[in-house]
KOLVO-295759 format. One record per residue (C-alpha): residue number from 1; z, y, x. Coordinates in nm, 3 decimals, always signed. Layout:
seq NUM; z Z; y Y; x X
...
***
This chain:
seq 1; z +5.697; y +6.852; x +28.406
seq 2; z +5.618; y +6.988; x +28.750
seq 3; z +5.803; y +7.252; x +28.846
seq 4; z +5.553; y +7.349; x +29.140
seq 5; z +5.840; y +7.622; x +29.253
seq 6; z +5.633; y +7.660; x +29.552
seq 7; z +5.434; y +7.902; x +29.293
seq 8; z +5.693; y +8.095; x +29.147
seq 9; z +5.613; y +8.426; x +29.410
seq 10; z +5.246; y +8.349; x +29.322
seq 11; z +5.194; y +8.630; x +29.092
seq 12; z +4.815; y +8.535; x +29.070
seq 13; z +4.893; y +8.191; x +28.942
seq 14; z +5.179; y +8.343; x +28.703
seq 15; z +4.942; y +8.607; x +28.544
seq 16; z +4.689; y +8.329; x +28.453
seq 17; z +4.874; y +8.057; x +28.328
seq 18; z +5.061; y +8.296; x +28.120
seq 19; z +4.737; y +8.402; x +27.994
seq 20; z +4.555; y +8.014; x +27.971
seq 21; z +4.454; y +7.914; x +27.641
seq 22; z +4.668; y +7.622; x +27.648
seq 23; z +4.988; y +7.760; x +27.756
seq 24; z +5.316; y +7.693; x +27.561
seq 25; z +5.586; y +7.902; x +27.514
seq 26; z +5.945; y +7.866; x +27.435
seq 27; z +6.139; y +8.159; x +27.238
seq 28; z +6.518; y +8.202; x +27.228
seq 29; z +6.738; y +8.493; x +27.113
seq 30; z +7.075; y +8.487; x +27.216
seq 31; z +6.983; y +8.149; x +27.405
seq 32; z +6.939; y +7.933; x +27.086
seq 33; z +6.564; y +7.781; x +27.079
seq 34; z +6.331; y +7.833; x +26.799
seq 35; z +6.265; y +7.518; x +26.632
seq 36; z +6.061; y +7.384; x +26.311
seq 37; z +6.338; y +7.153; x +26.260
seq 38; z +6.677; y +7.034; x +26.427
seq 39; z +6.457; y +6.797; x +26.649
seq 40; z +6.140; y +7.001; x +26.657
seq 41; z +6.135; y +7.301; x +26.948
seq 42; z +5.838; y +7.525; x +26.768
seq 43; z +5.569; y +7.583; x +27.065
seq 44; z +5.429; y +7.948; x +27.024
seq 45; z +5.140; y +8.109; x +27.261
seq 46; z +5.088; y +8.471; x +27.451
seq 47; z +4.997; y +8.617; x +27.119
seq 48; z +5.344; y +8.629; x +26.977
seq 49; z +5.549; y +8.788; x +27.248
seq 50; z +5.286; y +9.066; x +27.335
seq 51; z +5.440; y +9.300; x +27.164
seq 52; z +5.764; y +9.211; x +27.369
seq 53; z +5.636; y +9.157; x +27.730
seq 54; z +5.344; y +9.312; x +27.735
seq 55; z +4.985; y +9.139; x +27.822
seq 56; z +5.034; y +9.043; x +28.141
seq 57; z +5.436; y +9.112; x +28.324
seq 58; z +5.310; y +8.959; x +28.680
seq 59; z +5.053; y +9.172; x +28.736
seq 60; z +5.224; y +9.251; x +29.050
seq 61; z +5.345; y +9.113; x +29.313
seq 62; z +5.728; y +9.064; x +29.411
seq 63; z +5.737; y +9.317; x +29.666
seq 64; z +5.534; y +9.601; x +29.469
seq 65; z +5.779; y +9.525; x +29.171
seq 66; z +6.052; y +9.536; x +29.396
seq 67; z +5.984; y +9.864; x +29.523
seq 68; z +5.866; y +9.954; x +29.202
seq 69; z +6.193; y +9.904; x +29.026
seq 70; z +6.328; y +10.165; x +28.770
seq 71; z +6.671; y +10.041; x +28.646
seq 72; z +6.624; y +10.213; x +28.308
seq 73; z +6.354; y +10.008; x +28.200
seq 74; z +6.436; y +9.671; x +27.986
seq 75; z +6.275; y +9.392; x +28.101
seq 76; z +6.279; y +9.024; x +27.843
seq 77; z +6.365; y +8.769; x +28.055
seq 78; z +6.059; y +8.552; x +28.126
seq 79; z +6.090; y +8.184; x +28.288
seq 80; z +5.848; y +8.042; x +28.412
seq 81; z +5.918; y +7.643; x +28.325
seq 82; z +5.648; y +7.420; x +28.542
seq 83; z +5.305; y +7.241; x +28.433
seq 84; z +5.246; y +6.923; x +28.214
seq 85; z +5.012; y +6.727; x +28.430
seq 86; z +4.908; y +6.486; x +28.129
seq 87; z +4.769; y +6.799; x +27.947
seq 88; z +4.468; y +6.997; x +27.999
seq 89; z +4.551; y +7.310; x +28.101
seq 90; z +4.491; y +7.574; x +28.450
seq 91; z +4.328; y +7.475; x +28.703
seq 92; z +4.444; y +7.652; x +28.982
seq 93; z +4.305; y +7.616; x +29.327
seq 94; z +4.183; y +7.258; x +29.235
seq 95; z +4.510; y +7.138; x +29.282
seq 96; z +4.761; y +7.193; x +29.055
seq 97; z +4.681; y +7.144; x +28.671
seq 98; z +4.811; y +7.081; x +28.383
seq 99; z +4.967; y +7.281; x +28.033
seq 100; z +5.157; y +7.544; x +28.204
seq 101; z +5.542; y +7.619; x +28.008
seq 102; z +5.712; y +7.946; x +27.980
seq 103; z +6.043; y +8.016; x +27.804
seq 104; z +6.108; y +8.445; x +27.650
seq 105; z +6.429; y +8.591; x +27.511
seq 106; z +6.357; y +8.790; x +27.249
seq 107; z +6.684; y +8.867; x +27.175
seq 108; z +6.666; y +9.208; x +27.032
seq 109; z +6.762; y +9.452; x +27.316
seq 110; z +6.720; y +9.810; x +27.449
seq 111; z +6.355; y +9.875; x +27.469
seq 112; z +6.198; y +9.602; x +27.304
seq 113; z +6.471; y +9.598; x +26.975
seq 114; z +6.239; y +9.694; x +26.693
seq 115; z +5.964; y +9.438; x +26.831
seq 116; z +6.197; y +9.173; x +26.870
seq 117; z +6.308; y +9.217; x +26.520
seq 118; z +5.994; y +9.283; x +26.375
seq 119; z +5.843; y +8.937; x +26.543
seq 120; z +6.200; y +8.740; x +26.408
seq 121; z +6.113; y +8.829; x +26.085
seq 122; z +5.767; y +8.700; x +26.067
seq 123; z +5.878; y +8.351; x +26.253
seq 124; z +6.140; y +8.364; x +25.935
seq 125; z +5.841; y +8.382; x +25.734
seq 126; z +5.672; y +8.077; x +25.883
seq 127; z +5.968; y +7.869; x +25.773
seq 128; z +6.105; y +7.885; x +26.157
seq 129; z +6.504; y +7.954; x +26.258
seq 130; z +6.701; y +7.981; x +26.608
seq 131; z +6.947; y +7.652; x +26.659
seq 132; z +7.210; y +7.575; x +26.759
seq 133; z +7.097; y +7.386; x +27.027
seq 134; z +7.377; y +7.218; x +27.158
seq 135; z +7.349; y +6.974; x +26.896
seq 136; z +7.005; y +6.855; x +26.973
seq 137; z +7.028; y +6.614; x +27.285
seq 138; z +6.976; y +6.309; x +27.100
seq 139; z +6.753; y +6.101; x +27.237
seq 140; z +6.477; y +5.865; x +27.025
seq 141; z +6.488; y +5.478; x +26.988
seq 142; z +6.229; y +5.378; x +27.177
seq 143; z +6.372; y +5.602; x +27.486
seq 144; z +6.666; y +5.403; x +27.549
seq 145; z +6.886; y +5.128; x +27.376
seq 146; z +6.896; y +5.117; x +27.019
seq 147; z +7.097; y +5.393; x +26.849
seq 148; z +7.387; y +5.273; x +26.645
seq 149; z +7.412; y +5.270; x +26.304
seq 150; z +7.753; y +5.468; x +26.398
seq 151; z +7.513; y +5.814; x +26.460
seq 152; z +7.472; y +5.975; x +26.140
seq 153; z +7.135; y +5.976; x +25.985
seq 154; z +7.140; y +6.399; x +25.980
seq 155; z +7.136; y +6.374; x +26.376
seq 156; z +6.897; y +6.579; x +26.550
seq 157; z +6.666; y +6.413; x +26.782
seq 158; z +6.504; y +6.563; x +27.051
seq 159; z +6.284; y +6.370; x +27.270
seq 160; z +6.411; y +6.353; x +27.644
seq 161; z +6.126; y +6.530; x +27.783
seq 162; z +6.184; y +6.786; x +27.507
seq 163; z +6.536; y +6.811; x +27.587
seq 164; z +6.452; y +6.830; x +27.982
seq 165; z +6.266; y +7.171; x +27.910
seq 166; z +6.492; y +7.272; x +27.672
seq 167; z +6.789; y +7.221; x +27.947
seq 168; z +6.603; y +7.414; x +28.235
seq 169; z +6.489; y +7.675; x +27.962
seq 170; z +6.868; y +7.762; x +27.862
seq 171; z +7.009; y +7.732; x +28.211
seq 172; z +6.811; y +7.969; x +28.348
seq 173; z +6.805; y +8.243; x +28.053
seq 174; z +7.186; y +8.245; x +28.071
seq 175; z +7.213; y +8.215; x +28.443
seq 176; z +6.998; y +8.542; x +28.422
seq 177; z +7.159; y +8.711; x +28.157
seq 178; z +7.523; y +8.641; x +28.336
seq 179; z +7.401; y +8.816; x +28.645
seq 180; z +7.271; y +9.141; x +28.543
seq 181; z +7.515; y +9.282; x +28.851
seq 182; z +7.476; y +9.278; x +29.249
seq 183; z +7.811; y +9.063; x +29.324
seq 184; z +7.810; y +9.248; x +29.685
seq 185; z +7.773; y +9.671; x +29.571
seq 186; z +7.769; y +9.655; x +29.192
seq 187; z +7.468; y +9.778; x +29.152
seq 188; z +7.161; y +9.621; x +28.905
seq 189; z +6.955; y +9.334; x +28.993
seq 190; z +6.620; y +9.264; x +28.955
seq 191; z +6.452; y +8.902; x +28.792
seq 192; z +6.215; y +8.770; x +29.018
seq 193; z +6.058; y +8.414; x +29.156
seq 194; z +5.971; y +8.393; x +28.789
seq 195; z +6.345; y +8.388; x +28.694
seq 196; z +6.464; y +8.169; x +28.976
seq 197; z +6.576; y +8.443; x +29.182
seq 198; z +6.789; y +8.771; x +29.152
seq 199; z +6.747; y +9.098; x +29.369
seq 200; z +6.943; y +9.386; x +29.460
seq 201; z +6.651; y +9.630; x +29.540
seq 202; z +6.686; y +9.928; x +29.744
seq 203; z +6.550; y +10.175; x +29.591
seq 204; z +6.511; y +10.290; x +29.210
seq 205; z +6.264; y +10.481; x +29.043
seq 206; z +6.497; y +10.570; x +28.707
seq 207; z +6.398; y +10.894; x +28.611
seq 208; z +6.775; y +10.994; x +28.586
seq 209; z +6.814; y +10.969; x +28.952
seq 210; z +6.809; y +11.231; x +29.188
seq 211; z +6.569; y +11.057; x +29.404
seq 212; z +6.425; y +10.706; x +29.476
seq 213; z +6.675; y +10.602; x +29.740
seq 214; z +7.015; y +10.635; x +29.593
seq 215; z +7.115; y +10.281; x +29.635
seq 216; z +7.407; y +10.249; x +29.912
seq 217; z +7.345; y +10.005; x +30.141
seq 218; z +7.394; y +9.644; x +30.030
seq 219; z +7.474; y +9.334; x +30.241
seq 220; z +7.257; y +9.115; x +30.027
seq 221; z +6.918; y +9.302; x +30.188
seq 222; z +6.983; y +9.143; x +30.517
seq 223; z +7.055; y +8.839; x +30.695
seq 224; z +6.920; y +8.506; x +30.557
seq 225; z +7.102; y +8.545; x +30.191
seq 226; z +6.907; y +8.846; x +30.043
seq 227; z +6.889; y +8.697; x +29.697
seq 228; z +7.063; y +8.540; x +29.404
seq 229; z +6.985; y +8.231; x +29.307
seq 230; z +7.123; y +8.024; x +28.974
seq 231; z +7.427; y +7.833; x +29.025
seq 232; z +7.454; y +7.439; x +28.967
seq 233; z +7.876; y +7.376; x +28.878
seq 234; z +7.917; y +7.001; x +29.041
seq 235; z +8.143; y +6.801; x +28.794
seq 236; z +8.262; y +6.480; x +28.826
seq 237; z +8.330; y +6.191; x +28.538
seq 238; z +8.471; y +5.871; x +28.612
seq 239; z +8.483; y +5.549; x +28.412
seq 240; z +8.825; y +5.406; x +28.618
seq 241; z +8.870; y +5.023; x +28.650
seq 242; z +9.233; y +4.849; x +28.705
seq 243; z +9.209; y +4.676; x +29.033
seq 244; z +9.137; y +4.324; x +28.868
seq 245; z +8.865; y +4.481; x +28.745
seq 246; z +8.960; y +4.364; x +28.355
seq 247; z +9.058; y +4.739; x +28.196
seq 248; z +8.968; y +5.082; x +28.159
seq 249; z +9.139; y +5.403; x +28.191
seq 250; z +9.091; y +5.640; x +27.957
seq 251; z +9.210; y +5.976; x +27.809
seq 252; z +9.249; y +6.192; x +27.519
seq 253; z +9.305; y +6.588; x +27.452
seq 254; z +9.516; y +6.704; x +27.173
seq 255; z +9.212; y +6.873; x +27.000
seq 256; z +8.993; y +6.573; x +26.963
seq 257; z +9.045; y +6.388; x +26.638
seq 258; z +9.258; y +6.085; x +26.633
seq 259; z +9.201; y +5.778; x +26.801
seq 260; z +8.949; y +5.964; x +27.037
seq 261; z +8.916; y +5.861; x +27.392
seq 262; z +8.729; y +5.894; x +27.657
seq 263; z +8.641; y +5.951; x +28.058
seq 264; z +8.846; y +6.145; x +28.256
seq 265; z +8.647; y +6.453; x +28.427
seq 266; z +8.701; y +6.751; x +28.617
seq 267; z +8.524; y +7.005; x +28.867
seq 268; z +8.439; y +6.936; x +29.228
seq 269; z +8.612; y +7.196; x +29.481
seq 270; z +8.527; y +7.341; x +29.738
seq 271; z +8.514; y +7.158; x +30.088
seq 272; z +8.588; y +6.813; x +29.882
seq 273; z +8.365; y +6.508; x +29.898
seq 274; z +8.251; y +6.320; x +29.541
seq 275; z +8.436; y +6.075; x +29.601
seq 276; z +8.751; y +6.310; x +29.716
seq 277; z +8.737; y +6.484; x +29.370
seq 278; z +8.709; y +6.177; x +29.217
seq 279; z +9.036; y +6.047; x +29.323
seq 280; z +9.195; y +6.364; x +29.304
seq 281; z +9.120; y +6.451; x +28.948
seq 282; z +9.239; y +6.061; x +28.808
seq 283; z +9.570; y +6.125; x +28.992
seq 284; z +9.666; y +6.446; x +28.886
seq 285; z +9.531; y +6.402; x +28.514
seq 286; z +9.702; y +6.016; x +28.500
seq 287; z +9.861; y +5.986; x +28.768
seq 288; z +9.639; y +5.626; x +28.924
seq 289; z +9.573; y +5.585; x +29.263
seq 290; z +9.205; y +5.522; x +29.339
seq 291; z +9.079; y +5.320; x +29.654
seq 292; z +8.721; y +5.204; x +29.592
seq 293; z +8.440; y +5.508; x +29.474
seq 294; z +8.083; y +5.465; x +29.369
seq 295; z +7.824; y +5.699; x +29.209
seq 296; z +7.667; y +5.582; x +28.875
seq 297; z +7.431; y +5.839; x +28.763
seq 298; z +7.433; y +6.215; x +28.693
seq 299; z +7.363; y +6.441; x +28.441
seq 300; z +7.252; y +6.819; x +28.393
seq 301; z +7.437; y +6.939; x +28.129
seq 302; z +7.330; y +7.340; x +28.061
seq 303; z +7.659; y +7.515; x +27.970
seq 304; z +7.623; y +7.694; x +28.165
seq 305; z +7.531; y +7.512; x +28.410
seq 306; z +7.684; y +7.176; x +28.529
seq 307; z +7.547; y +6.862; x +28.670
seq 308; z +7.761; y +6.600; x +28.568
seq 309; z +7.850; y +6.333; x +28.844
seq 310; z +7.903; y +5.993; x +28.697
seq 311; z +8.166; y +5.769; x +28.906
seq 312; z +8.313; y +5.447; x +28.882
seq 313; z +8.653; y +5.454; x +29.063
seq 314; z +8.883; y +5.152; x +29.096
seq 315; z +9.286; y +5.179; x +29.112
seq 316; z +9.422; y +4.989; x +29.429
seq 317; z +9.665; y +4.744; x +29.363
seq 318; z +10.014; y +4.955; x +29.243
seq 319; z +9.869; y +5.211; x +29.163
seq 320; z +9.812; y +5.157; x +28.793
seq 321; z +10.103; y +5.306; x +28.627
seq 322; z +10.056; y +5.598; x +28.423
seq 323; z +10.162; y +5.927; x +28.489
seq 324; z +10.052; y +6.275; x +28.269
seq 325; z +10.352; y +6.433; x +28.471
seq 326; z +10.066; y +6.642; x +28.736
seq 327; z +9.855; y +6.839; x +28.506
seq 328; z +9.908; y +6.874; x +28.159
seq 329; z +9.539; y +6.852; x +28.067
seq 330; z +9.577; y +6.514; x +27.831
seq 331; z +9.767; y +6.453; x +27.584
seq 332; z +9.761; y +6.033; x +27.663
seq 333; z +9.603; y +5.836; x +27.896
seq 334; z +9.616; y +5.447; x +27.864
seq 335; z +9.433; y +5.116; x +27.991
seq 336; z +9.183; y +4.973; x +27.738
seq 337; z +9.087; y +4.565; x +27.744
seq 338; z +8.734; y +4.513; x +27.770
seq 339; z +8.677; y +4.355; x +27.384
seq 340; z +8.799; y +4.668; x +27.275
seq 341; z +8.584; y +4.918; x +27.477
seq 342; z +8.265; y +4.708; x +27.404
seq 343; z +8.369; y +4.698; x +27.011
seq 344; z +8.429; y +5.037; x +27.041
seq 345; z +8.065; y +5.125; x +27.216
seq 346; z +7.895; y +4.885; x +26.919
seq 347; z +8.105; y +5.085; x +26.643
seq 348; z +8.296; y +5.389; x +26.712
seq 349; z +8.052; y +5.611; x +26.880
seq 350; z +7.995; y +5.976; x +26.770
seq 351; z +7.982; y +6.357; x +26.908
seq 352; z +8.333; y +6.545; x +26.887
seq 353; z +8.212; y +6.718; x +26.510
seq 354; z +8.068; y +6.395; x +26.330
seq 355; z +8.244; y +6.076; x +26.131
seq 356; z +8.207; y +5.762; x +26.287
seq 357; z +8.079; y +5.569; x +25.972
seq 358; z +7.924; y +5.256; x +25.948
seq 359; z +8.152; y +4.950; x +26.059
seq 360; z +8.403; y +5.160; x +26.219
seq 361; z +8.739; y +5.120; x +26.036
seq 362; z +9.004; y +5.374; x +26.069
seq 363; z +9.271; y +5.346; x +26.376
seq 364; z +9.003; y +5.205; x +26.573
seq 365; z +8.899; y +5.334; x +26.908
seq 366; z +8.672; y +5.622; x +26.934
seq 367; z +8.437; y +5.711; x +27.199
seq 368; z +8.130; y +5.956; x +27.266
seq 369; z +7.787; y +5.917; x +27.168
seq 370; z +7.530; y +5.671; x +27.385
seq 371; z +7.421; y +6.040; x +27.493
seq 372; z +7.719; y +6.134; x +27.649
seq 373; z +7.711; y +5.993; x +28.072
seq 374; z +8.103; y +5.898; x +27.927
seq 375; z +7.943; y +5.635; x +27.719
seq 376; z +7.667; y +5.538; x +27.982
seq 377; z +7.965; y +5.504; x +28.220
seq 378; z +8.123; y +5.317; x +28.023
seq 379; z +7.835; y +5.065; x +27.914
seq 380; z +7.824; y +4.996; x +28.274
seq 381; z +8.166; y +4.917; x +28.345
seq 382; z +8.199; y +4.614; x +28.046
seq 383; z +7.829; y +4.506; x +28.166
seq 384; z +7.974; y +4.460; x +28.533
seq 385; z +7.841; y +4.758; x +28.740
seq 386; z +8.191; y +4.745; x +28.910
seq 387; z +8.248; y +4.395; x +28.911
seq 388; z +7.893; y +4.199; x +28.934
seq 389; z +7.942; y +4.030; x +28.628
seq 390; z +8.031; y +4.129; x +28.266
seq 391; z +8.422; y +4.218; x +28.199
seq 392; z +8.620; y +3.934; x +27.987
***
């Protein structure tokens, strides 16, 4: 998907690829997707959310709605998503094609309530529900290694482009609806950029107003940050290595089911390198010293909104003795041999709600699924990312 943000102010472009023939649009109420199955999103068109958003919302531009604004009007969130450049689609200034993507709540709201309902009902009809869509981020075979016989057969699966859109879909509809407020004078905001940015406009139109200026002054109009845009929460997650480079730290929390381990994790402050909240987090969860830092991979991880940064840290020399003294986040943290990680990757992988099954035998380690960056983390660690050369 192309995001082309550059065209997000473009309310030209907006109103026709909302209107293409070939556009595809995502619905969500109360930011669960509609879906033909568990690992189906159901793709609707303009048509259905008429009667919610009218026939075309961007028919003007950001400043006109801005000045426009009447704070007693409800407005569904609309988002637009980017363009699928392997589909025919717009064609907009012979340059950017493609399927263009939109995501609507349709929650049912103020305003547009009895619509919303009224268009639930008949996607009921069709045989269509809302999910839970947490559960979905399973990715296919053919997309990645070979899922183990460990993941129940009921599993979802989502395709990872699927579950890409999906992601930026849900981040932004709750970023939105979490930010209804001007942080700075209290005031209402406004959606704009095609949900990628929030406003505090000056003035307001509302008809229960006693005139069209009664905002105070705001310090969000001036200087260089006169908008809202949606947050990104940096976490890191760290596969940790002893300093031979032969075990693995790892942890547990009281509510995960027995025999459950896995990375530790924990938010990145402010004014603190990757690396610095690496090492802080392992001590004060487990109490290892870290020397040695490296970054794996990262991944987004909508709720709300993190981006999860994968680590491999490795304990200096002295360092590795255990201590849950700091923080009382774990309830155990120990060092794993590699034969029993790896074991524990080929059988004892599933989500936090599911049974192991298959080879797994009882009072054997657990870990998260091969979806999980945990898992990915710590795949790399027994195939020697840390070391150069498989662990023993």
């Amino acid at each position: 998907m192309n995001r082309v943000s550059f065209l997000r102010p473009d309310h030209t472009f907006l109103s026709q690829a909302l209107a293409h023939p070939s556009t595809t649009i995502l619905l969500f109420k109360d930011l669960d997707p509609l879906v033909h199955a568990p690992d189906k999103l159901a793709l609707r068109t303009l048509a259905d959310v008429k009667s919610i958003i009218g026939d075309d919302p961007f028919h003007r531009s950001e400043a006109d709605t801005i000045a426009q604004y009447n704070s007693s009007l409800y407005q569904p969130q609309i988002i637009f998503l980017g363009i699928d450049e392997k589909k025919d689609g717009i064609d907009y200034k012979g340059r950017y094609k493609g399927q263009p993507w939109f995501a609507v709540d349709i929650t049912p709201k103020e305003g547009v309530k009895d619509a919303a309902e009224k268009l639930i009902e008949s996607l009921k009809k069709e045989n269509l529900d809302f999910s839970k869509g947490r559960m979905n981020l399973n990715l296919p075979a053919e997309q990645g290694p070979p899922i183990p016989s460990t993941i129940p057969s009921h599993t979802p699966i989502l395709t990872s482009h699927t579950a890409a859109i999906y992601a930026e879909a849900r981040h932004l509809l709750d970023w939105n609806a979490r930010n209804p407020f001007c942080a700075s004078c209290g005031y209402k905001t406004l959606s704009i950029n095609a949900g990628f940015k929030r406003t505090c406009p000056p003035k307001d139109i509302a008809p229960s107003l006693t005139s069209a200026s009664d905002r105070p002054p705001c310090a969000t109009r001036t200087g260089i940050s006169n908008l809202c845009f949606p947050r990104t929460d940096p976490t890191v997650i760290m596969a940790v290595v002893s300093a031979d480079g032969q075990r693995i730290l790892l942890g547990r929390q009281k509510r995960w089911p027995p025999y459950w381990y896995s990375t530790l994790a924990g938010f990145l402050e402010p004014a603190e390198s990757v690396e610095e909240a690496v090492r802080r987090e392992v001590w004060e969860e487990s109490g290892i010293h870290l020397g040695r830092v490296v970054i794996h991979s990262t991944q987004p991880w909508p709720y709300p909104a993190n981006l999860m940064i994968g680590a491999i840290g490795q304990a200096v020399p002295g360092g590795e003795e255990v201590n849950l003294g700091h923080d009382a986040e774990l309830e155990d943290a120990k060092w794993f041999g590699a034969a029993e990680v790896r074991e524990a990757l080929r059988v004892g992988t599933s989500g936090l709600g599911e049974e192991a099954g298959g080879e797994y035998v009882e009072g054997g380690l657990r870990l998260p699924p091969r979806t999980a960056i945990a898992n990915q983390l710590m795949t790399a660690v027994v195939e020697g990312f840390a070391s150069g050369s498989p662990m023993i």
